[in-house]
C-alpha positions in Angstrom: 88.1 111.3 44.2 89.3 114.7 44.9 91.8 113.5 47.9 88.4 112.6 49.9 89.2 110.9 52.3 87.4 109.4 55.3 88.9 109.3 59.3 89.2 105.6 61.1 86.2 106.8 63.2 83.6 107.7 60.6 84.3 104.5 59.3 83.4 102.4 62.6 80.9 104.7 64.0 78.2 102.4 65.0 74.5 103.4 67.0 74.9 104.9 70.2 73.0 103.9 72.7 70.3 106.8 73.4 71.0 109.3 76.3 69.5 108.8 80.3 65.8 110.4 80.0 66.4 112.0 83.2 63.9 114.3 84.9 62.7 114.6 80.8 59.0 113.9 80.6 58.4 110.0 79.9 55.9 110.1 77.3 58.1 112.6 75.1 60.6 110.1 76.1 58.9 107.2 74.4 58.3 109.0 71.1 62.0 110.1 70.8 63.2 106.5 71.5 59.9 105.2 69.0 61.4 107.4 65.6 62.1 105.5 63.0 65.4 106.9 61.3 66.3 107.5 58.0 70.0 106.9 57.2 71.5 109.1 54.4 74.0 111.5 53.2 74.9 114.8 51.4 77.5 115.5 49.3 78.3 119.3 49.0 80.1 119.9 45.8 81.9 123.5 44.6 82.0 123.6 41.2 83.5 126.1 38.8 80.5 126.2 36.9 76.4 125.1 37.5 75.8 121.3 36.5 72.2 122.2 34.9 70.0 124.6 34.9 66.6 126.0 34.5 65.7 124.5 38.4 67.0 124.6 41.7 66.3 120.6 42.2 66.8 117.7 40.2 65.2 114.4 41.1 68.1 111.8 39.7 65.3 108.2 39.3 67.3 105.7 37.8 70.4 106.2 40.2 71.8 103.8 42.3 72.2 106.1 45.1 71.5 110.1 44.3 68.0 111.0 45.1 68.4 114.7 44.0 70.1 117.7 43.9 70.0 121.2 45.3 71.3 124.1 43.9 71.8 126.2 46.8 73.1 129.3 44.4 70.0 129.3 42.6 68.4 131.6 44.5 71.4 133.0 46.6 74.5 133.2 43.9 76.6 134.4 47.4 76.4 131.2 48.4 79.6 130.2 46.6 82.6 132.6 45.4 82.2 134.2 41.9 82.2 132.5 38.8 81.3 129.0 41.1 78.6 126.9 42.2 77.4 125.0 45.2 75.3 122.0 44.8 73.5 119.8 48.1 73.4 116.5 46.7 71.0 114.0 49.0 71.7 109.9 48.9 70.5 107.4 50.9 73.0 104.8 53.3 72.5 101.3 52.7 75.5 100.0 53.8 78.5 100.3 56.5 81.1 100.8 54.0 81.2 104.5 53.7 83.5 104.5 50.9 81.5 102.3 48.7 78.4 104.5 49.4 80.7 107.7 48.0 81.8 106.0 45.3 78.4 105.0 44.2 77.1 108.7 44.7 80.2 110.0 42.6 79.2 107.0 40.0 76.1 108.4 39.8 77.3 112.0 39.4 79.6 111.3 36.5 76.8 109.3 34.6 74.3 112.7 34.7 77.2 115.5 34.4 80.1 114.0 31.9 82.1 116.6 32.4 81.9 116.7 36.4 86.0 115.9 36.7 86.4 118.9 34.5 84.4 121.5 36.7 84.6 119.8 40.2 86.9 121.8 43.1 85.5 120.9 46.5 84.0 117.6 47.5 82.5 117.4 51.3 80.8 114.4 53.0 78.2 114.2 55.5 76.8 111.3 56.7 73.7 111.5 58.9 72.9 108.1 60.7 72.0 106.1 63.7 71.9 108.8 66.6 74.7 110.9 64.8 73.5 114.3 65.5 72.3 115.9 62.3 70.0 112.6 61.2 66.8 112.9 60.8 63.5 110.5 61.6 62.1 109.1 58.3 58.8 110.2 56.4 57.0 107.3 57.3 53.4 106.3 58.9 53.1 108.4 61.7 56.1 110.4 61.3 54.8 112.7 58.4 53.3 115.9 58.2 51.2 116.5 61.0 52.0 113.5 62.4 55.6 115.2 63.5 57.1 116.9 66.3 55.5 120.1 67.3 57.9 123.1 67.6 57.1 123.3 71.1 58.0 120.2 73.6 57.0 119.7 77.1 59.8 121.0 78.7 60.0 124.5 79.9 61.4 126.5 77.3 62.7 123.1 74.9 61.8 124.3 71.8 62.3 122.5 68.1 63.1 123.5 64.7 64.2 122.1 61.5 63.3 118.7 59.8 61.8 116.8 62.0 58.8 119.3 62.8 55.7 119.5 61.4 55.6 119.3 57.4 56.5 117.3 54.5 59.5 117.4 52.3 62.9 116.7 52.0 65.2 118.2 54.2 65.7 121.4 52.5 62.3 122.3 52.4 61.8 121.4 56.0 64.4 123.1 57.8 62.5 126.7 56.8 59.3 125.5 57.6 60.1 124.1 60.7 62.3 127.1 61.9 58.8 129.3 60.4 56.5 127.2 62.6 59.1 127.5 66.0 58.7 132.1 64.6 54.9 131.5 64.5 54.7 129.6 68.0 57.0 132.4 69.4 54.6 135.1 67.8 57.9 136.6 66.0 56.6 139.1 63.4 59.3 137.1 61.5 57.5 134.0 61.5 
């Protein structure tokens, strides 16, 4: 696969247990520890050319791991040298074995692009789970939309942004709006 290759201690990485609350107010407490996580991954791919076009997401039903894709030079083509592309590819974690879960990912690349060995130059993981920084709580009852953290938190000057704040989406959608709603709450002319 590319030479990917995994360290010992992504492989054993287990939950950790949550940080001492502190002098952190206990009800904001409560809800962190209550958030119902969503394990998943991305795969950033560099490609010498794009895998499709016509979008800058592809929902992948049918997979046995890929959820979608983002093609982050779309919009932005400086978002990868020239002549190449840069795809977000988003999967969910079902299992430990970290290996297996790339290799069903890839699986399910090479079934929708045929010629992905051909064009593929950079492969990088990410795995967001447990309390790993970087995961995110799921879309569930009472963690969606409204229903989300507020940019600004009870503690003096603690403020939030990204995909956990107010909104809907997946995660590319929801980092702008959240860092939009932490501009608005700021009164940034930006915002």
């Amino acid at each position: 696969m590319h030479g990917l290759r995994l360290l010992p201690s992504e492989l054993s990485r287990r939950r950790q247990k949550p940080a001492r609350a502190g002098n952190l107010p206990d009800e904001f407490v409560e809800r962190v520890r209550s958030l119902e996580p969503v394990d998943c991954a991305a795969l950033i791919l560099g490609a010498t050319e794009p895998l499709y076009q016509g979008a800058p997401v592809l929902l992948t039903p049918g997979c046995q791991r890929v959820v979608g894709l983002l093609d982050a030079t779309f919009f932005d083509a400086s978002m990868a040298p020239p002549g190449r592309t840069m795809l977000d590819v988003f999967f969910p974690v079902r299992t430990e074995d970290r290996e297996a879960e790339l290799e069903l990912a890839m699986a399910d690349l090479r079934a929708l692009f045929p010629k992905l060995d051909d064009v593929l130059e950079m492969v990088v993981p990410m795995f967001f789970v447990g309390d790993w920084t970087g995961a995110e709580t799921a879309q569930t009852f009472a963690q969606v939309g409204e229903d989300r953290f507020h940019p600004r938190t009870p503690i003096r000057d603690l403020y939030l942004a990204g995909m956990d704040v107010k909104g809907s989406g997946v995660a590319g959608d929801l980092i702008p709006l959240g860092v939009r709603l932490l501009l608005d709450e700021l009164g940034s002319p930006l915002g």
